[in-house]
N, C-alpha and C positions, 0 to 999 in steps of 0.2 A: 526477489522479495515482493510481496502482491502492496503496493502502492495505495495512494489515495481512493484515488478511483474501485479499484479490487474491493478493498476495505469497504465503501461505500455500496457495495452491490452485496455484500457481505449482511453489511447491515440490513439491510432493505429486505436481505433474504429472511434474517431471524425474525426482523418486525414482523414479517408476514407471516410467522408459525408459529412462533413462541410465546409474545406476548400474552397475558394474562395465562400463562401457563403457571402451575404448580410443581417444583420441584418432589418428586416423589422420592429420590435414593438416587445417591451419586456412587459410580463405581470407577476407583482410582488405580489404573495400573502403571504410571509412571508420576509417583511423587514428585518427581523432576519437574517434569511439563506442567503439571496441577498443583502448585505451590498453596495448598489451605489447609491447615491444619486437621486434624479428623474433630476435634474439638468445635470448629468455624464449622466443618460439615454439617453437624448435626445441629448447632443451636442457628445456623445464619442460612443456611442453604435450606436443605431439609425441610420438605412442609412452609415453604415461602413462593409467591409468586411473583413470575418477570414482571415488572413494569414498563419496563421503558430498557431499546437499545440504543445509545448512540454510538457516536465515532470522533476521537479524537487526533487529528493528522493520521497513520494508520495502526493506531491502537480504538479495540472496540471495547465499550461499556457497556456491560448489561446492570442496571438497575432493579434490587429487588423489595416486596416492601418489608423486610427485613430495613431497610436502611444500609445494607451494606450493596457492594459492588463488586462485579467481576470485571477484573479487567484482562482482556486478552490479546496477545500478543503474536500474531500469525508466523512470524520470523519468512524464512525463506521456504519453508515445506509443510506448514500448519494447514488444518484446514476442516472447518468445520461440516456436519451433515445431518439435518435435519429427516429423520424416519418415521416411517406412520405407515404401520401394516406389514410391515418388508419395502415397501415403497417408497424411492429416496423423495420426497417435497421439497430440500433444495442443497446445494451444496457447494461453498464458497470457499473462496484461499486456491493451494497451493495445487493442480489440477494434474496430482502423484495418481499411479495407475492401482495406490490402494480404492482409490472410487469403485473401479472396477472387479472390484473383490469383496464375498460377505462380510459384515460388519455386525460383530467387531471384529479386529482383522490383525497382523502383529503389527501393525500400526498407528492403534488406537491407543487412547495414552487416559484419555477419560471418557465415560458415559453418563450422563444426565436421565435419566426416566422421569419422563414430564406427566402430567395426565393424560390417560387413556395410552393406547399403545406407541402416543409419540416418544421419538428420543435422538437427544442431540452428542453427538459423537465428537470428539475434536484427536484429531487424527495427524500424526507427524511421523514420518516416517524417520528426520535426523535427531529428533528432540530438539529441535532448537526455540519451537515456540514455548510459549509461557502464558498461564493463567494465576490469576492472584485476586486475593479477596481482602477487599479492603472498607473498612466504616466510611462514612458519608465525611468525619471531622477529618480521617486520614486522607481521603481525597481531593480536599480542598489543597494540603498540602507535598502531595504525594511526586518524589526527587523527578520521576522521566516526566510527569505532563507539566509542570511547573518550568520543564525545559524548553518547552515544546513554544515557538512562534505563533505568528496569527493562523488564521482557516482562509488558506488564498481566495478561496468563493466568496467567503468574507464579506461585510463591511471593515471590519479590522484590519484588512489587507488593503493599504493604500498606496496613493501611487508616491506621495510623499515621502510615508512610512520605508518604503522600499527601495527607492533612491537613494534615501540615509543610510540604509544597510549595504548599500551597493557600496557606498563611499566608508563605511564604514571597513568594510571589509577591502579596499581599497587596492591591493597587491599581488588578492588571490585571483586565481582566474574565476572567471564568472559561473561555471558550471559548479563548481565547489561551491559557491556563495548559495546556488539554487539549491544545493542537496544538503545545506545544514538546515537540521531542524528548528535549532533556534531561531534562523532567520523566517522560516515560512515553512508550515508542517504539511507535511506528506507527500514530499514529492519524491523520488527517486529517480534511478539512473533512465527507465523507459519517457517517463514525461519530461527530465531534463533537455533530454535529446531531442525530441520532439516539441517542445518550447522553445529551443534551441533555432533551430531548423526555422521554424514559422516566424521569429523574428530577425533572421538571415544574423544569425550572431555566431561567430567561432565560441566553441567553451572553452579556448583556451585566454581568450583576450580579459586583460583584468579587468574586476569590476570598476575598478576606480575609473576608468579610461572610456567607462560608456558614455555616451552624451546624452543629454535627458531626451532628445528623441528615442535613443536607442533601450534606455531606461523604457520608457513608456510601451516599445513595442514588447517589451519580453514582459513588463506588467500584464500588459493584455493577452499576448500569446501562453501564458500560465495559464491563466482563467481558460480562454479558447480551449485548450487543450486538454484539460482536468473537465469539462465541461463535457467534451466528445467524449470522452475515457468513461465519462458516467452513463452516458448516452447511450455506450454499445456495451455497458457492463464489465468493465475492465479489460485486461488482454487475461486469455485464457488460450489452451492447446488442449482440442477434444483428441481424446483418443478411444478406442474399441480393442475388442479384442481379435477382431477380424479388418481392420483399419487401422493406417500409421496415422499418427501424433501432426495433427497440422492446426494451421494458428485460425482463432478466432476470435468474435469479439474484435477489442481496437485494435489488434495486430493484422485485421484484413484491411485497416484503413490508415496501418504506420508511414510518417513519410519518408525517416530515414533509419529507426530502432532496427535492427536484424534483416536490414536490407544493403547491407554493402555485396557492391556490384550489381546492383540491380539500379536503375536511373531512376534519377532524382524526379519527383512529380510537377517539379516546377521549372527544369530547364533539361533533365534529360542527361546531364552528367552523373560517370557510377560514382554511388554512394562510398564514403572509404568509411575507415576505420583506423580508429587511433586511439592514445592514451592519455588522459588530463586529468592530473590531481591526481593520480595511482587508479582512474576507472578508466571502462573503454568506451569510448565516447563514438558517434558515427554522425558525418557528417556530410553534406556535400560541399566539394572543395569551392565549387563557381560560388553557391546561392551564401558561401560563409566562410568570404577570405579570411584568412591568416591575420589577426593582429595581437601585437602584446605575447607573445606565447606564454610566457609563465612556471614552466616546466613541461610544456607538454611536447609529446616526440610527437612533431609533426609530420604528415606524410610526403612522400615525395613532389620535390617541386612546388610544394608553398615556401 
């Protein structure tokens, strides 16, 4: 599922084509995935321009001056694509080999026709993502972002703030702690592991059991690491039609994510692999002894 980082280069990408565009006619082939009424269509879309995209942990807002919002929801195979001429301008999310195929394609779920011969696609090959349109009053109260914790890059993210939910959350192991949203938004299983990693922490060791030093390095190695992830544009896997599927972006600079058996960057021991809190976690066994387990099936000889 494309993560903080992802989502933010997402954004970055629509800022850059879309804004001050005009919705000209939306074409909806899966109601499912495009949840707005045909009614929403016509009086709230229709004939309104974007203002402004943000990002909430990884859900994106697009702003229109309608007053209302689109909020989109990439899941695990979403993914948007910005068009001008036949010519893709940019295209973010889920890096499925519909990219590689005209558009629209059977895996286009809506189309947006903006002005002039732009048009933004959002494309899901499981249907798992979701778009929804919501007023500016419903927003404020709206059930998933109301759930949602601080923005780790944040001021809001402190180190304070974070220690209390470390303790607060006290029994679970710490990798769990790092992937609820409630506690800090947008992080998932790729940046867990690698926050993980850079503050030499096991994910399975409980949160209550860190000491405020150990607190402070995973405060920090969050940031570090959401920080790179924006830096080289998320993790992405280009693929061609005459070329295998290989990683780019932050997954040429992961230091333990999808590299078990390959050595560790910081002492050279293989990376393993194991499971904590019901995900699979990769770890190096030297740079993140064993403590607390918690539930997690540890690898051999910790």
């Amino acid at each position: 599922m494309p993560e903080l980082p992802e989502v933010e280069a997402a954004r970055r990408g629509l800022a850059a084509t879309v804004i001050g565009q005009r919705i000209e006619a939306v074409e909806i082939t899966s109601p499912r995935s495009f949840a707005v009424p045909s009614r929403a269509v016509g009086g709230l879309l229709v004939g309104h321009r974007i203002d402004r995209v943000r990002r909430r942990g990884k859900l994106l807002i697009v702003d229109l001056d309608s007053r209302a919002h689109l909020l989109i929801h990439l899941m695990m195979t979403g993914q948007l694509v910005v068009v001008e001429g036949g010519r893709t301008l940019f295209a973010g999310g889920h890096p499925s080999r519909s990219l590689l195929e005209p558009m629209p394609n059977q895996t286009t779920r809506a189309l947006l026709r903006l002005d002039g011969d732009l048009l933004l696609y959002f494309n899901d090959p499981r249907k798992l993502g979701r778009i929804r349109l919501v007023g500016s009053s419903a927003l404020a109260t709206d059930p998933f972002l109301c759930t949602l914790g601080p923005e780790p890059l944040e001021d809001a993210f402190t180190l304070a703030g974070y220690r209390a939910q470390l303790l607060r959350h006290a029994r679970a192991p710490v990798k769990a702690v790092i992937l609820n949203q409630s506690v800090v938004a947008g992080i998932g299983n790729i940046y867990a592991d690698e926050s993980l990693h850079l503050a030499r922490l096991h994910p399975a060791c409980r949160a209550g059991s860190l000491t405020a030093a150990q607190s402070r390095r995973l405060h920090a190695a969050i940031r570090s690491v959401l920080r790179h992830g924006i830096e080289c544009g998320g993790t992405t896997v280009a693929a061609s039609r005459s070329r295998p599927r290989r990683a780019t972006g932050y997954l040429e600079h992961a230091r333990v994510f999808a590299r078990e058996g390959q050595p560790c960057p910081l002492c050279g021991a293989p990376i393993e692999r194991l499971h904590v809190a019901g995900r699979t976690s990769r770890i190096c066994p030297h740079c993140q002894p064993a403590c607390s387990p918690a539930g997690a099936e540890l690898p051999r000889g910790s």
